[in-house]
Residue, then its C-alpha position, 0 to 999 in steps of 0.5 A: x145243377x152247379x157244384x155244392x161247394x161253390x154255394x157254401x158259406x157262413x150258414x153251412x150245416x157239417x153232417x159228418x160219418x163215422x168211418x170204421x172197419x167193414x162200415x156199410x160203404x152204400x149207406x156212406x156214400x148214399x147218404x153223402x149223395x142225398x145230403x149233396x142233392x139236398x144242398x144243391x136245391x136249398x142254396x139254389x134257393x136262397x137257403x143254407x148249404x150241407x157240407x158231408x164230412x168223412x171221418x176216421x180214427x187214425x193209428x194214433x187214436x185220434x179222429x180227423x176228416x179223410x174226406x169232405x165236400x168243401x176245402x174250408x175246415x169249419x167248427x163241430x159238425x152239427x150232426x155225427x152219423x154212425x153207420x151199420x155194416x153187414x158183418x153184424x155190430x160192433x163188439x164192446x172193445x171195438x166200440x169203445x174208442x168210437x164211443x168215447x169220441x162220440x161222447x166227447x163231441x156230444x158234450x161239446x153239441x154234436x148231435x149224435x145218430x145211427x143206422x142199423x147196426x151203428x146203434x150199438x156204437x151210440x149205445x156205448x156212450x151210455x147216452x142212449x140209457x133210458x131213451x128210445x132207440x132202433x136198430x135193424x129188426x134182427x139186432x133187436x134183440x142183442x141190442x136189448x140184452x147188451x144194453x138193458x138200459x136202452x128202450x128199444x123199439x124194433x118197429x121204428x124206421x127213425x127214432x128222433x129224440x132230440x139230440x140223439x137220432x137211430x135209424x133201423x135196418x140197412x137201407x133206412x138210412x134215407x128215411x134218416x137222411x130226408x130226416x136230418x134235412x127236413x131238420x138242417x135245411x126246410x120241408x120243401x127241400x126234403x119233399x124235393x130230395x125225395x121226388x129226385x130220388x125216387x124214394x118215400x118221404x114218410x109213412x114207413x115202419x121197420x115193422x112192415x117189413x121185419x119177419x117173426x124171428x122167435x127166441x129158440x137158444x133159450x135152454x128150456x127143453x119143454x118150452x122148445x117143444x112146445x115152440x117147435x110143435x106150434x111151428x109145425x101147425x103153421x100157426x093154426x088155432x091152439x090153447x093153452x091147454x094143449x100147450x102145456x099138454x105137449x110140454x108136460x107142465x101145469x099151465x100156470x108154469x107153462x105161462x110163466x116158463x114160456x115168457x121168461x124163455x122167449x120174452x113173449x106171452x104163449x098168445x103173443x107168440x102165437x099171434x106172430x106166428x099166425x100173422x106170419x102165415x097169414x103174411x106169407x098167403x097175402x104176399x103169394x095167393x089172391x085168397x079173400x082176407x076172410x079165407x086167410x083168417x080162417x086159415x091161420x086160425x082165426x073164426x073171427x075175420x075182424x079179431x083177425x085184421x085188428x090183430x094184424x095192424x096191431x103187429x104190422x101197422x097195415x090193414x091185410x088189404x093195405x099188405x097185399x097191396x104193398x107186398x103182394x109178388x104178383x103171382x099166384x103160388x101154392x102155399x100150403x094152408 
C-alpha cells in the first residue's frame, strides 16, 4: 500500500473527530486506521480519497485541527464524529461549547455523528429532538430521561438518519466507520476494508449483546420487593396474582405502580428476566432448547423462541452459536 495522502486531490472527502477530555482514544485512532485503509483501496482504484481530521477546542473557545492525514487545509468536513469515553457522558455544562460548534457546523452541511456515549454531545444541539438515535445499551436510559425529546432505540448498532448518524456502545464504532465509507467512497470498498480488517460488515444489533439492566433506584418500596422477589426465582414461571401478593397491592395498582417505577409492563419485565436466564444457560450449558425453555419458565418451547428473538433478534440456536463459551458449567437451574 502507498501513502494516503499522496492520492488526494479535488474529490477528497474530510471525516473529522471531536476531541475532548478522556474521548476514548482506541475509538479515535481506530477509526482513523479504518478510514486510511479505506482511502488507500478506493484511490488505488480510481476512486476518491478520506482525509481524517482531529479536532480540539482551544483555551480561547475556538476549535481547529490538532492533527490531520494530509498537509492542504480544505473546506467544512463532510462528516464530524463525537466519540464516547469510559468515564461515562458528558455533563450538560461540558457539553455545551461542543454542542453549540457542532450546530454551527451542521448549519453550514456537516453531517453530524456519534458513538457510544458522544451521543449525548449530539443530543445537546437539540437536533436529535424528535429523531432516532443510539447510544451504549448502558446509557440508554440516562440519555432518554436528560433528553426526553430524543427517540432512543438501545437496540441499534447504527442509527443512520440522514444528516445525523449514532452509533452504539464502545467498540461500534467500526460498524459506524464501514458505515460512513460505504456512504463517502462505494460498497466494494466497505466489503474490502472490512475483510482487511477482520471485522463484520453488517448483520449486528447492540441487542445481541446488551444484559437486562432493571430500574431499581425508583423509591417505590413494594415495587422493589416485588423485582427483588422476582430476582431471586431466577425468572421462573410467575403471575400477576402472586406479584401483587408479595407486593401488598390490588393488581390493577400493581400494574400501574410497576410501569411507572421501571418503565416496563410486570410481563415485559418478566420476560427479560427469563431470557436473561435463559441466555445465561445457552452461553454455559449444552441443554436442549426445549430444557432451557422449560427451565426459565416457559411450558411452551415455541412462546419461548418467539419471545427470545423478539428481545434479541436471534433464534436460541442462532445465540448458542454466536456466544456459547465452549465449556460445560453448572449453572443452577
Amino acid at each position: 500500500m502507498t501513502s494516503a495522502s499522496a492520492n488526494l486531490g479535488p474529490h477528497t472527502r474530510e471525516i473529522g473527530l471531536v476531541l475532548y477530555r478522556d474521548c476514548q482514544a482506541a475509538m479515535v485512532h481506530g477509526i482513523t486506521d479504518l478510514f486510511t485503509i479505506a482511502s488507500l483501496f478506493s484511490t488505488r482504484n480510481g476512486g476518491p480519497a478520506l482525509r481524517v481530521s482531529h479536532w480540539q477546542r482551544g483555551e480561547d473557545g475556538t476549535f481547529a485541527r490538532c492533527h490531520d492525514t494530509a498537509p492542504e487545509k480544505t473546506g467544512e468536513p463532510a462528516v464530524l464524529i463525537v466519540p464516547g469515553r469510559l468515564t461515562g457522558p458528558a455533563d450538560r455544562d461540558e457539553a455545551a461549547p461542543y454542542a453549540d460548534w457542532l450546530r454551527d457546523r451542521h448549519a453550514r452541511g456537516t453531517t453530524l455523528a456519534s458513538n457510544c456515549g458522544g451521543a449525548f454531545i449530539l443530543a445537546a444541539t437539540g437536533l436529535l429532538d424528535g429523531r432516532p438515535a443510539t447510544t451504549h445499551w448502558l446509557f440508554a436510559r440516562e440519555l432518554q430521561d436528560r433528553f426526553p425529546e430524543v427517540r432512543v432505540d438501545a437496540d441499534g448498532i447504527v442509527i443512520e438518519d440522514g444528516d445525523l448518524i449514532t452509533a452504539g456502545g464502545l467498540m461500534a464504532w467500526t460498524d459506524l466507520g464501514l458505515r460512513l465509507v460505504d456512504r463517502l467512497l462505494a460498497p466494494t470498498v466497505t466489503i474490502e476494508t472490512a475483510k482487511f480488517l477482520l471485522i463484520d460488515p453488517a448483520g449486528r444489533e447492540q441487542r445481541h449483546y446488551s444484559s437486562f439492566a432493571p430500574r431499581l433506584t425508583h423509591g417505590d418500596e413494594a415495587i422493589l420487593k416485588v423485582q427483588h422477589w422476582l430476582q431471586s426465582r431466577a425468572g421462573r414461571a410467575t403471575n400477576l396474582a402472586e406479584m401483587a401478593q408479595q407486593a401488598g397491592l390490588e393488581e390493577r395498582t400493581l400494574q400501574r405502580r410497576f410501569k411507572a417505577a421501571t418503565g416496563m409492563k410486570p410481563i415485559e419485565y418478566v420476560q427479560h428476566l427469563r431470557i436473561g436466564k435463559a441466555r445465561e444457560l445457552l452461553e454455559f450449558t449444552r441443554r436442549p432448547i426445549d430444557q432451557v425453555a422449560w427451565t426459565v419458565g416457559y411450558e411452551d418451547a415455541t412462546a419461548f423462541r418467539r419471545t427470545f428473538h423478539r428481545i434479541l433478534g436471534l433464534t436460541p440456536g442462532d445465540y448458542r452459536a454466536r456466544f456459547h463459551s465452549g465449556a460445560d458449567l453448572a449453572v443452577a437451574a
